[in-house]
Structures are given as C-alpha cells and as structure tokens.
Backbone as CSV, one residue per row, in Angstrom:
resi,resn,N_x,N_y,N_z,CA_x,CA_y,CA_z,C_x,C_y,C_z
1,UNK,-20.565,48.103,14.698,-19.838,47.320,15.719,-20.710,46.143,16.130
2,UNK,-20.027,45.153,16.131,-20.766,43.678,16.664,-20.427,43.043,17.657
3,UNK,-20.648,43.392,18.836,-19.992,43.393,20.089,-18.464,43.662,20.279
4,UNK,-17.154,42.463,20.243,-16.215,43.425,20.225,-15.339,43.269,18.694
5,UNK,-15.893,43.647,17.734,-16.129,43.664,16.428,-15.916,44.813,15.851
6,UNK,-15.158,45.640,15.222,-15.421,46.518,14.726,-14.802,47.022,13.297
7,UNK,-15.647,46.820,12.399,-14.844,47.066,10.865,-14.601,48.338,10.344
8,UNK,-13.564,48.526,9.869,-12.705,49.824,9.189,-13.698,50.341,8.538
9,UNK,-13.994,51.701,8.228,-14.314,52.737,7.624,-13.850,51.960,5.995
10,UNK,-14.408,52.401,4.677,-14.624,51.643,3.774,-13.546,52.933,2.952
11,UNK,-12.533,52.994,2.235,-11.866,54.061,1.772,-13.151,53.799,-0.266
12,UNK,-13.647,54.857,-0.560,-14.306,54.560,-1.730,-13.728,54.924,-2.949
13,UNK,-12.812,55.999,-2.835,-11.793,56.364,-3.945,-10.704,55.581,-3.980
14,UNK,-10.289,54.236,-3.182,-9.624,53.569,-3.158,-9.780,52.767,-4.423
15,UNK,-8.368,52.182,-5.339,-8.556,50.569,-6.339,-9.073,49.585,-5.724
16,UNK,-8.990,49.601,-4.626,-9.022,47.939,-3.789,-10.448,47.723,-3.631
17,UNK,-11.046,47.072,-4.368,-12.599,46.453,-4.477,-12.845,46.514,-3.217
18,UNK,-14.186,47.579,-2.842,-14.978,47.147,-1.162,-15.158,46.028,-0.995
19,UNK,-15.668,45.162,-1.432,-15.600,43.882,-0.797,-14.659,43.274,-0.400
20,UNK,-13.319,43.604,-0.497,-11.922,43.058,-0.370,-11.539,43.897,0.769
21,UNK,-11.913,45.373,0.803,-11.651,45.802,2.103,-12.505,45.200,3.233
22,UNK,-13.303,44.948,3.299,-14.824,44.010,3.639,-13.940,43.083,4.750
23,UNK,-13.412,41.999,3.624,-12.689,40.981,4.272,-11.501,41.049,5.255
24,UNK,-10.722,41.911,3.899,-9.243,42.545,5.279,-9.610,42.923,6.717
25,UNK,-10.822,43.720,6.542,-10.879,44.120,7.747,-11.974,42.880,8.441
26,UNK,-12.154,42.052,8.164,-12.992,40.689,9.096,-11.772,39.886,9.397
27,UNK,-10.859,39.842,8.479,-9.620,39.366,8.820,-8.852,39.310,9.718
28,UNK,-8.751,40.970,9.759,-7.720,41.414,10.748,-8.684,40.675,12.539
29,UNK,-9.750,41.288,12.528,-10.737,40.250,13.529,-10.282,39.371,13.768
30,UNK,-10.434,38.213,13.009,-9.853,37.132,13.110,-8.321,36.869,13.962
31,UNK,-7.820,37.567,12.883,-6.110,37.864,13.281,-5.507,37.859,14.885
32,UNK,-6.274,39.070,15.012,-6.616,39.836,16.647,-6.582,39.022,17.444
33,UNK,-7.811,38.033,17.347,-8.829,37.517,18.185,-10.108,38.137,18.909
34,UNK,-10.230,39.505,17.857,-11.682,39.879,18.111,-12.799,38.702,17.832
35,UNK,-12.707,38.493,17.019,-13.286,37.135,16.295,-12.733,36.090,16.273
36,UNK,-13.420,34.723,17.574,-12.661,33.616,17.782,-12.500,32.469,17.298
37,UNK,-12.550,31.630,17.314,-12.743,30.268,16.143,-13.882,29.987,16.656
38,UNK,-14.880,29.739,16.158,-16.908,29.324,16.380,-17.589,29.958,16.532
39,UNK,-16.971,31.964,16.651,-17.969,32.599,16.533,-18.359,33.197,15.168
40,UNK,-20.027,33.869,15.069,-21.117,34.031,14.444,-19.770,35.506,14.225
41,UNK,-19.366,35.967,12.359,-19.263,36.813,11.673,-20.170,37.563,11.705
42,UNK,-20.382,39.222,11.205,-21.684,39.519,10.813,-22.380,38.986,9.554
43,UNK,-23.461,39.416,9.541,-23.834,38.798,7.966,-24.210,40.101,7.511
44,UNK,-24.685,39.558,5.938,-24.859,40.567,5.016,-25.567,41.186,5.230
45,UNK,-26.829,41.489,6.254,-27.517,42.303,6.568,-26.453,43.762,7.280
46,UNK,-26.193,43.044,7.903,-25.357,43.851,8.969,-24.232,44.785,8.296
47,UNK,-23.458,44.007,7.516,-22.279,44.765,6.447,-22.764,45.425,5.767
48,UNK,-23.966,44.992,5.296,-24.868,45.953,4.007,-25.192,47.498,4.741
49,UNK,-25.695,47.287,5.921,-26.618,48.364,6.680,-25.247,49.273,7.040
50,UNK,-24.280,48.595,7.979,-23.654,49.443,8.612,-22.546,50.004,7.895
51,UNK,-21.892,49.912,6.835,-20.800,49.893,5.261,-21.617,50.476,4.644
52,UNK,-22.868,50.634,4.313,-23.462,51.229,3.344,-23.035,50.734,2.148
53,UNK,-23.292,49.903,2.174,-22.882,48.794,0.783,-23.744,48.223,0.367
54,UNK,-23.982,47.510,-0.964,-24.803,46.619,-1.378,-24.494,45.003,-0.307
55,UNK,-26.013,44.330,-0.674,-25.817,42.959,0.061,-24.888,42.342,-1.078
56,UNK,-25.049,42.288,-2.487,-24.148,41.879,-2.902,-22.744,41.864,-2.761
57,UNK,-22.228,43.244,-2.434,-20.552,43.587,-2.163,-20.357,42.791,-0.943
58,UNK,-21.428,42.960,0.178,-21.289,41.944,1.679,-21.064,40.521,1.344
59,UNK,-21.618,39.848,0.630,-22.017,39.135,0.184,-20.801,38.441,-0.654
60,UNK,-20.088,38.983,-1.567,-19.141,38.557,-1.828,-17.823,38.353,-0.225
61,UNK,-17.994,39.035,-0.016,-16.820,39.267,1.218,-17.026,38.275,1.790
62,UNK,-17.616,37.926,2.403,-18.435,36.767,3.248,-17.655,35.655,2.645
63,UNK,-17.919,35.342,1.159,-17.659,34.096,0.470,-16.574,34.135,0.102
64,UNK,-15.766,34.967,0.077,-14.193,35.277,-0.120,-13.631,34.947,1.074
65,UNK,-14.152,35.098,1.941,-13.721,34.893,3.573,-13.592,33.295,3.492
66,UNK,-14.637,32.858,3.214,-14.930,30.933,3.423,-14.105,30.567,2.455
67,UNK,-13.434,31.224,1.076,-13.377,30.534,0.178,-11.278,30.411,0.655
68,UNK,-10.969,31.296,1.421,-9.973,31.075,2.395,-9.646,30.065,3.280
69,UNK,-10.921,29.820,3.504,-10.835,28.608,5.012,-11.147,29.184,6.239
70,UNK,-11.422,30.396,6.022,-10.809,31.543,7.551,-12.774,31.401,7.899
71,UNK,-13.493,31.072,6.931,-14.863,31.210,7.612,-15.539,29.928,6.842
72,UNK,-16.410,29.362,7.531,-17.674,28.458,7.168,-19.056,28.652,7.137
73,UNK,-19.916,28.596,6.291,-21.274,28.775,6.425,-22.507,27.870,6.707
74,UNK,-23.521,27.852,7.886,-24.218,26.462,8.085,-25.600,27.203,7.473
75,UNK,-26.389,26.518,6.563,-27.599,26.919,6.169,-28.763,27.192,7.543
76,UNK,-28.807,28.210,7.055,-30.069,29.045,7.937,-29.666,29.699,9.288
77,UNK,-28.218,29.259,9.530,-27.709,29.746,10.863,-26.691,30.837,11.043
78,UNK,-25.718,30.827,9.764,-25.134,32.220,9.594,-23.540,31.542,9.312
79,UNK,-22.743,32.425,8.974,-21.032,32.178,9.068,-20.348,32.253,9.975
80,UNK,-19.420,31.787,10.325,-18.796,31.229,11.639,-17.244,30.984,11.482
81,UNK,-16.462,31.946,11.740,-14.670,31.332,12.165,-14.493,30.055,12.081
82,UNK,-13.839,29.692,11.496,-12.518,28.391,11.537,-11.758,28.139,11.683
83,UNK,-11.044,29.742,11.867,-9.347,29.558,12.147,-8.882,30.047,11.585
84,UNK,-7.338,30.810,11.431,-6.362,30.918,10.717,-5.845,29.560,10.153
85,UNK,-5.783,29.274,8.602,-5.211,28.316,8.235,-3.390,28.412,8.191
86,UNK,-2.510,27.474,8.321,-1.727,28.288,8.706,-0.562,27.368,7.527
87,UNK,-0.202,27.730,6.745,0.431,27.228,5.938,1.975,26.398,6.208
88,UNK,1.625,25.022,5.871,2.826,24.176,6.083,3.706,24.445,4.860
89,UNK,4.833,24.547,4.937,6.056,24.772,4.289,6.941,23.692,3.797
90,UNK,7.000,23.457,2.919,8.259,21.996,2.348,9.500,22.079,2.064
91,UNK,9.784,24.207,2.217,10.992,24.259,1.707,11.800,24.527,2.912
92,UNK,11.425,24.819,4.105,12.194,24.800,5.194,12.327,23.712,6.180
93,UNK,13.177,23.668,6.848,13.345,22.831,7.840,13.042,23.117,9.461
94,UNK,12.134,23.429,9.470,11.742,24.343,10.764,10.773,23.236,12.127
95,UNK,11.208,23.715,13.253,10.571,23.200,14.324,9.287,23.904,14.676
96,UNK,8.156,23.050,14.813,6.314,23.842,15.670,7.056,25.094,16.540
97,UNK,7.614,24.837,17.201,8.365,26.002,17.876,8.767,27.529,17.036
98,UNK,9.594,26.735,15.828,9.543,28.176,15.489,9.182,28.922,14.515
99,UNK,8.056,28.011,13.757,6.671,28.213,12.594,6.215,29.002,13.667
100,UNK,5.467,28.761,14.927,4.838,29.720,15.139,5.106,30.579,15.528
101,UNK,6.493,30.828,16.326,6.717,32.136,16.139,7.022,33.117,14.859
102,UNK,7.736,32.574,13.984,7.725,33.390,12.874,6.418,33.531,12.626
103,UNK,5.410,33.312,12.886,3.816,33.911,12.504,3.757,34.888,13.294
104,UNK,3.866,35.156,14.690,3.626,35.489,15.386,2.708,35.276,16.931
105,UNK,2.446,33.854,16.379,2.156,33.195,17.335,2.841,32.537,18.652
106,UNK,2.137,32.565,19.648,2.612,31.570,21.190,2.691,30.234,21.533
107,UNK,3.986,29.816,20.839,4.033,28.351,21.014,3.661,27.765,22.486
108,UNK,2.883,26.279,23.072,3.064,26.099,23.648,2.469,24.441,23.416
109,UNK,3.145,23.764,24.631,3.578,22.363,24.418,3.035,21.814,25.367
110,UNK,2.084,20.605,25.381,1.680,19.722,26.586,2.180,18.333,26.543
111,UNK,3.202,17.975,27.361,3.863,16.399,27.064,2.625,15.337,27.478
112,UNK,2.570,14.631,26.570,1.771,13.218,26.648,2.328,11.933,27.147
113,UNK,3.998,11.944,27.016,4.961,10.840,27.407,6.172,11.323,26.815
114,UNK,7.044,10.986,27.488,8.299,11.169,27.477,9.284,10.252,28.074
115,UNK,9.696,8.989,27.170,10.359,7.779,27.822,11.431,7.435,27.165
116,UNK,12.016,6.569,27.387,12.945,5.281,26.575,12.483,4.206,26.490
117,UNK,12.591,4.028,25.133,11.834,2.726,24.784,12.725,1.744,24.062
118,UNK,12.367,0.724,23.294,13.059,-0.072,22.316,12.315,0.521,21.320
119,UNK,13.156,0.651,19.983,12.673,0.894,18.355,11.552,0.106,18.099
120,UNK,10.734,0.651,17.569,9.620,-0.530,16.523,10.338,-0.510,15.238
121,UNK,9.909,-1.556,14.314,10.106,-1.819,12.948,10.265,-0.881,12.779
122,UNK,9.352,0.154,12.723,8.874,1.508,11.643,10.378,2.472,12.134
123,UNK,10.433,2.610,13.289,10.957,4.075,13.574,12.741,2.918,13.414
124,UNK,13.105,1.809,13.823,14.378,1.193,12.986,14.674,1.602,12.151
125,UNK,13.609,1.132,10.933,13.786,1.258,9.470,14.275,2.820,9.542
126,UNK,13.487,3.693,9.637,13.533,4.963,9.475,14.758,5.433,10.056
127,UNK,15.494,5.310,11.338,16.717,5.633,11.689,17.941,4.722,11.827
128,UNK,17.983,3.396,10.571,18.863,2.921,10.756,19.572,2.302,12.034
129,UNK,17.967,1.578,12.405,18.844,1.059,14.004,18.311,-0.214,13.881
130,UNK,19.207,-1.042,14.839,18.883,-2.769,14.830,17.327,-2.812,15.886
131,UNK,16.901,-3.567,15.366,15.399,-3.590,16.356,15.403,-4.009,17.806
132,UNK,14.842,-2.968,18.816,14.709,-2.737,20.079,15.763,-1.942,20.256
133,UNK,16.593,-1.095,19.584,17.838,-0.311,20.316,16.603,0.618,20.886
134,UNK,17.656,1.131,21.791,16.868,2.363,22.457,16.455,3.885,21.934
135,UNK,15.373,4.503,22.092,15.174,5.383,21.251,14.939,6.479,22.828
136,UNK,14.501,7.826,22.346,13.922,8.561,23.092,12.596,8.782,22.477
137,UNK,11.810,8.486,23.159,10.024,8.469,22.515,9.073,9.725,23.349
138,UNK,9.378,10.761,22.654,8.287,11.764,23.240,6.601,11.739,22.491
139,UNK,5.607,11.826,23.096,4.831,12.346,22.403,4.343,13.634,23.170
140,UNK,3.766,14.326,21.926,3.132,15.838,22.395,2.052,16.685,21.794
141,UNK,1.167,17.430,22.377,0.229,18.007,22.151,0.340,19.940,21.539
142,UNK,0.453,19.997,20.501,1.023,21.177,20.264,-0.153,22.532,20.181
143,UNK,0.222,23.632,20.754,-0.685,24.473,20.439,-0.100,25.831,19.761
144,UNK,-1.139,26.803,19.208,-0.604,28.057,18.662,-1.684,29.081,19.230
145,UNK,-1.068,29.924,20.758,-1.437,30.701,21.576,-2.821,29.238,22.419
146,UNK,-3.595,29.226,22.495,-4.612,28.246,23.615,-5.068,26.939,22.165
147,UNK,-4.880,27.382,21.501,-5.566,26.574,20.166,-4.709,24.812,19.844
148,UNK,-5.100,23.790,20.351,-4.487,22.309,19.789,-4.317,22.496,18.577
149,UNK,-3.125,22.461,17.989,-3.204,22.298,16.061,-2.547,20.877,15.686
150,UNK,-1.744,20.018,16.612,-1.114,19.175,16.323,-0.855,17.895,16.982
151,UNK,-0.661,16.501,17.017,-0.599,15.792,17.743,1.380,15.437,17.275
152,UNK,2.437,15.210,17.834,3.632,15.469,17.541,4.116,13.783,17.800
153,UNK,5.014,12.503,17.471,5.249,11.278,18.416,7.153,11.644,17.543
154,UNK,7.754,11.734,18.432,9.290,12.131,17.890,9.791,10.929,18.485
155,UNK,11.035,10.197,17.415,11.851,8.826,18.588,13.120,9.485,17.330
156,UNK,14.075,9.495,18.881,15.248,9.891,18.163,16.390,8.907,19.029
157,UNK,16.987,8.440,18.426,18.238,7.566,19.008,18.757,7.659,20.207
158,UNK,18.835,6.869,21.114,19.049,7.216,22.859,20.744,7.401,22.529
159,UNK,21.259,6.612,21.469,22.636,6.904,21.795,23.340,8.496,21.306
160,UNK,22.370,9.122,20.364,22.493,10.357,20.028,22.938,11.565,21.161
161,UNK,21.944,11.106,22.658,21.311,12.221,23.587,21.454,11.730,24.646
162,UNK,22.553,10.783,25.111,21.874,10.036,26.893,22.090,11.259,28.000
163,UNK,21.250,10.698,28.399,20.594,11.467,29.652,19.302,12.773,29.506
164,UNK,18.876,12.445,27.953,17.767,13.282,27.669,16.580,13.432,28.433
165,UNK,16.538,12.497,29.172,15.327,12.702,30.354,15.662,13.459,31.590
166,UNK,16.785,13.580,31.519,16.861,14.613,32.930,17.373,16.036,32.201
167,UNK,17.839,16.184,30.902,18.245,17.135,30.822,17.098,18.280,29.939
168,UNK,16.660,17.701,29.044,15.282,18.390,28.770,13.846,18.635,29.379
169,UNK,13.335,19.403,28.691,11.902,19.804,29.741,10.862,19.488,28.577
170,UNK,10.256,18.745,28.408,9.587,18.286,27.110,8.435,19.581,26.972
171,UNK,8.271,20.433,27.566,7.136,21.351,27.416,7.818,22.902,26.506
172,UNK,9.206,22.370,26.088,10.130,23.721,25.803,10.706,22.940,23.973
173,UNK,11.489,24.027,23.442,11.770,23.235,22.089,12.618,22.029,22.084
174,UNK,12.458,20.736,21.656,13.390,20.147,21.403,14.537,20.549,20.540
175,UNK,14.295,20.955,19.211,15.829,21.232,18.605,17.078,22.226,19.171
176,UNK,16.352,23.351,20.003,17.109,24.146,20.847,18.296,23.472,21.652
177,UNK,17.168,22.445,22.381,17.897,21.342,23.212,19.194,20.694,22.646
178,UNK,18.429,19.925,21.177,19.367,18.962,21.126,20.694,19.942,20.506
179,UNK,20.614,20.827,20.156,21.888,22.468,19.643,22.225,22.095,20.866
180,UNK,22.086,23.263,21.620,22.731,23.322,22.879,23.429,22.106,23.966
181,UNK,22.621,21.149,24.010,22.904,20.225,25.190,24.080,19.271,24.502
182,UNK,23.857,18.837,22.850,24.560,17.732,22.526,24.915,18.074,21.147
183,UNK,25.011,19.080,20.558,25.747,20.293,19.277,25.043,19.265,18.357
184,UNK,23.788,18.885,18.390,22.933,17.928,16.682,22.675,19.189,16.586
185,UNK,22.499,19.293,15.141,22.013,20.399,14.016,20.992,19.428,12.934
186,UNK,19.786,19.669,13.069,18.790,18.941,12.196,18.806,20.107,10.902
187,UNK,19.553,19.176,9.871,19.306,20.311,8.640,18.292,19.941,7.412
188,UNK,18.599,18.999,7.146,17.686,18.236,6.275,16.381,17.008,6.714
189,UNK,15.715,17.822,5.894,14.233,16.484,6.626,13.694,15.603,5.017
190,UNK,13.630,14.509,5.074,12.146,14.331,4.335,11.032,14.481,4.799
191,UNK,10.044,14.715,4.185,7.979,14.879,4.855,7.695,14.404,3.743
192,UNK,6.534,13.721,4.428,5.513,13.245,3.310,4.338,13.737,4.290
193,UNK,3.164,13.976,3.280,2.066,14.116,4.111,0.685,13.778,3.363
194,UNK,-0.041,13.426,4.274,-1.104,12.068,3.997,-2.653,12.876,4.141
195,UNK,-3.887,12.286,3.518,-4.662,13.213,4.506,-5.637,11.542,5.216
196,UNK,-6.409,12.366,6.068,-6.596,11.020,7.042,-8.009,11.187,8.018
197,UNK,-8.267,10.790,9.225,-9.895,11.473,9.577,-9.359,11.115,11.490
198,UNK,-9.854,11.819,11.890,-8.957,11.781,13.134,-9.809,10.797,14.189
199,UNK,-9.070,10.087,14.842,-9.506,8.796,15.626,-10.661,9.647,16.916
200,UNK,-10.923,8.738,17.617,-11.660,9.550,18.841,-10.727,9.669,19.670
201,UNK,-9.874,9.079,20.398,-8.552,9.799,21.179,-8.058,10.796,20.209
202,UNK,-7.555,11.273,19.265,-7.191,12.167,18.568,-7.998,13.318,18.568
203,UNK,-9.516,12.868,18.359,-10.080,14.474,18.561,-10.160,14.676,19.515
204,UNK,-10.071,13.980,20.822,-10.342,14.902,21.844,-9.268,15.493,22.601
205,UNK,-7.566,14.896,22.246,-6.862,16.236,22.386,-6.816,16.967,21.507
206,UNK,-7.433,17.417,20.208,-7.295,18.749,19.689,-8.474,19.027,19.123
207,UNK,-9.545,18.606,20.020,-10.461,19.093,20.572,-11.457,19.353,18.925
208,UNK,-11.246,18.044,18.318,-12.247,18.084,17.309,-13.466,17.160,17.360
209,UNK,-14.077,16.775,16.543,-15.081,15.474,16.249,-14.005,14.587,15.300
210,UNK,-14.598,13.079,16.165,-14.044,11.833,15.954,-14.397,11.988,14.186
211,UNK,-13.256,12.160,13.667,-13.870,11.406,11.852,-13.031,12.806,11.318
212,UNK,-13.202,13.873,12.101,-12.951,15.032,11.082,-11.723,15.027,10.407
213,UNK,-11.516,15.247,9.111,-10.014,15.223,8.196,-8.989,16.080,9.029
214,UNK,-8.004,15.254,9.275,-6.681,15.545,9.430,-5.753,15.578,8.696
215,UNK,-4.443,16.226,8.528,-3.424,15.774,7.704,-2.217,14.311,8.738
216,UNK,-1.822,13.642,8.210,-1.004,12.735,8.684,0.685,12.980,8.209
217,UNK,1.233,14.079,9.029,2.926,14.345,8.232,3.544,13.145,8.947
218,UNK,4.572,12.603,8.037,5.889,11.398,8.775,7.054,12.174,8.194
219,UNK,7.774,12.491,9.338,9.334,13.368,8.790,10.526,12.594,9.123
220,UNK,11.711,11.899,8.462,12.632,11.768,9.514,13.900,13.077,8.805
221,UNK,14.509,13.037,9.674,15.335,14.213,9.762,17.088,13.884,9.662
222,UNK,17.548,14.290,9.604,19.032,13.885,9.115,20.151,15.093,9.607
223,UNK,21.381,14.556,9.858,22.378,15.944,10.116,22.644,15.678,8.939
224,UNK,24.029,16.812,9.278,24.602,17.434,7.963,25.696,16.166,6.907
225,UNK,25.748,15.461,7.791,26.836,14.171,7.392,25.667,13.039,6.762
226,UNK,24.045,13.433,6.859,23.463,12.418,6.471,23.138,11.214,7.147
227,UNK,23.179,11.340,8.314,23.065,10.411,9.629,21.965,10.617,9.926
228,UNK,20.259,10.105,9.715,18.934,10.083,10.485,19.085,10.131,11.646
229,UNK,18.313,11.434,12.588,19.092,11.732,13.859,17.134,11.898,14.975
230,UNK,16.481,12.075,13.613,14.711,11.881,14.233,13.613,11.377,13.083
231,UNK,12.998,10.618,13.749,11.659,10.333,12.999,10.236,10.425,14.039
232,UNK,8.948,11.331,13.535,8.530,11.786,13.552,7.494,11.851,12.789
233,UNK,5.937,11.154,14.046,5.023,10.716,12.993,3.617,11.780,13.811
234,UNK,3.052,12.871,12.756,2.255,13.975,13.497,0.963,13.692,12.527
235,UNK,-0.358,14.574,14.076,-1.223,14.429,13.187,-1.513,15.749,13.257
236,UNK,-2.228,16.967,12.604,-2.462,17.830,12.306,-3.678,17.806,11.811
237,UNK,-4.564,19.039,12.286,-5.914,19.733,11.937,-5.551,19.554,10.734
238,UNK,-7.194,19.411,9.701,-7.128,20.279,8.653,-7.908,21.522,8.187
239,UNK,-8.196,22.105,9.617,-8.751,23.380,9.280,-8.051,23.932,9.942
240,UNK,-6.855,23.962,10.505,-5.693,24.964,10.819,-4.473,24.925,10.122
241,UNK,-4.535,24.026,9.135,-3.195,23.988,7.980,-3.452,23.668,6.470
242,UNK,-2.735,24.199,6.031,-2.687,23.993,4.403,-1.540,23.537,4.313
243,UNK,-1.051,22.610,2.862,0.265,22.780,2.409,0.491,23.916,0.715
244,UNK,1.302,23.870,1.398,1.639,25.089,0.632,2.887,24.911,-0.058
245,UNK,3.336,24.558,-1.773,4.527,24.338,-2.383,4.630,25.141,-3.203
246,UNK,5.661,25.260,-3.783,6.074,26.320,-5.025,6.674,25.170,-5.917
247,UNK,6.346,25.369,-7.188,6.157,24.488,-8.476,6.812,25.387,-9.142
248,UNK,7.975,24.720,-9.911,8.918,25.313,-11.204,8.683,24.491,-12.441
249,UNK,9.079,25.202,-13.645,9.071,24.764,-14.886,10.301,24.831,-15.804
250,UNK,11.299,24.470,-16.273,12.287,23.886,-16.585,12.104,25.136,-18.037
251,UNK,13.180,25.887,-18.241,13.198,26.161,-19.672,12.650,25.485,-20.891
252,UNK,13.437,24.085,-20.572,13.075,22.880,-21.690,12.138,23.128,-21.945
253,UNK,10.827,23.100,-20.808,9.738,22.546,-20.694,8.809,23.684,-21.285
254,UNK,9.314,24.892,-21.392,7.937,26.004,-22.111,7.645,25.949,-23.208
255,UNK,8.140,25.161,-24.155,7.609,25.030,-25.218,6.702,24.014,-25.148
256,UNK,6.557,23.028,-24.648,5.867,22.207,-24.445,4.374,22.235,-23.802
C-alpha cells in the first residue's frame, strides 16, 4: 500500500501476463482517483518488493502504463499520472456533456461570455450568414469531474434561438436546450482537428504551461434538412484526449 494506493493481489495461475495485471490494477487507481493527475506512481522497487515480482515484470508495467499516456517518467525523479486520455470520437455526433457522461464522468461548465454579437467572416462563411447578422456567441471552460479538458467558443444563429439569453443557463447543456426550448436537433457535424501549442491565456484556464500541445477541433454542425445551425471553434488538452478513428478497406482493395 502507498498511502491511499493499494494494488490487487497478483492471480499467478492466471493467462494474463503479471505485468498486465500490474497495470490494470495502477489503472483502476487512476480510474478511482486513488491516484491523481501529478502524483508519484510506485516504482519498481516498490512493485518488485511488495508483488513479489521481478523489477523487470514492474518494470514493464510502469512502461506500459506511459506507453498509454496514463503515466510519464522524469529522469531521476520517478513516474507520475497524466490523466485519463480520453478518446475523441469522429463517428458520433455527441455534446462535452454527454461524452462525459457516457464515460462516466461529471460534466461541468464555467461560462467565459455569453452574448450577441455580429458574425465574423469565419463563423458567416461557416453558417451561411451575410456579415454582422447576429449570432449567439458563448464561450466556455469545460471540465470532466474538477479537471479543465477544454476551451469550447460556439456562435449559432440569433435567428435560430431568440431570446437565448434569458432562456438558457450557459453552465448546463446547450443541445438539451436548443431540443427542448426551440425543437433544433444537431445531427450531423463536420470536425476537423489540428494540433497546436496552447497560448498563455489558454493555459491558464486549463491550467497548463504556456506552449504545451493542444489539439485545435473546428466543428460546424447542421440539422437534418442540412441547414448549418452551429460553428464551433475548441481547444483541447493533449494529454487528456486522443483521436481515435476506425479505418476500412474496400474488398477491391485486398488484393492490392
């Protein structure tokens, strides 16, 4: 036990390589929040001694752990949490809201601004509006349970939603909202996503160092008739997300 740390009993007649149980169970730590993002893992001394394992079997685990993302190692100082990486998805159409709950995580939302504005070029182009129409311009600070993972800037058409400022609570889901309050159904999105190094206002709401790699997603979103109904320009950790696609191969193509 490593303060409030404590790894599973090692099953030895088990298939599942000890070192793999090793990890599952540093994992599940992680998972928990026995083990928080910046704290000191045990090391191989410790796994070796208290597992009765080789330093090698520790030793792998350790590096199976980092080779996840879920741990980092600083020379001479030991391994250290990074996070759950949390895999971005291309095949769904889903709101921060309810990615993290399907994880099992506690969405929660800090508004940065929440106005009416006129369109810029960018977010026009993107929703098919004459320049300066009115948009609804939220920006927001997203978290999963106390953790910043996201910086969010949404402008969706004022004529879509009027009276969106009195009728939403920007700290709650938008798509819920726009269902309920005004029957939009966001079904289809494009994303593209960029990678990028995060400004100094940027790290310090999600609470990184100025420079560190971010991902840069731009989504706009569309109803079912094909009408751009949001665009949506986020910045995102990149040690709390991956992307994650599934790649097909064409019959044609196996011979080849």
């Amino acid at each position: 036990m490593w303060g409030k740390v404590v790894l599973e009993a090692l099953d030895r007649h088990s298939v599942v390589p000890l070192y793999y149980q090793i990890r599952r169970s540093l994992l599940e730590s992680v998972r928990s929040g026995a083990l928080k993002s910046g704290e000191m893992i045990p090391s191989e001394e410790e796994i070796s001694a208290q597992l009765g394992v080789s330093r090698m079997t520790a030793r792998q685990a350790i590096k199976s752990l980092c080779d996840l993302g879920v741990a980092y190692s600083q020379r001479g100082k030991g391994t250290f949490v990074s996070g759950i990486k949390f895999e971005k998805n291309f095949r769904q159409v889903l709101s921060f809201t309810e990615e993290m709950r399907n994880r099992g995580w506690r969405p929660r939302t800090k508004p940065l601004a929440f106005t009416v504005a006129n369109a810029d070029a960018e977010a026009a182009e993107a929703l098919h509006l004459s320049r300066n129409e009115k948009v609804i311009s939220l920006r927001r600070v997203r978290y999963a349970n106390s953790s910043p993972m996201g910086l969010e800037w949404s402008r969706i058409p004022l004529r879509l939603c009027p009276g969106m400022l009195e009728k939403f609570d920007p700290r709650t889901s938008l798509y819920q909202t726009l269902a309920e309050q005004y029957g939009i159904h966001i079904v289809l999105a494009d994303e593209t996503a960029e990678a990028g190094l995060a400004s100094a206002a940027e790290g310090r709401l999600l609470e990184i160092s100025k420079g560190s790699p971010v991902f840069l997603f731009t989504r706009v979103c569309y109803l079912h008739e094909g009408r751009p109904a949001e665009y949506v320009r986020s910045t995102y950790r990149a040690d709390r997300y991956k992307i994650v696609n599934r790649l097909t191969r064409s019959k044609s193509e196996w011979r080849n």
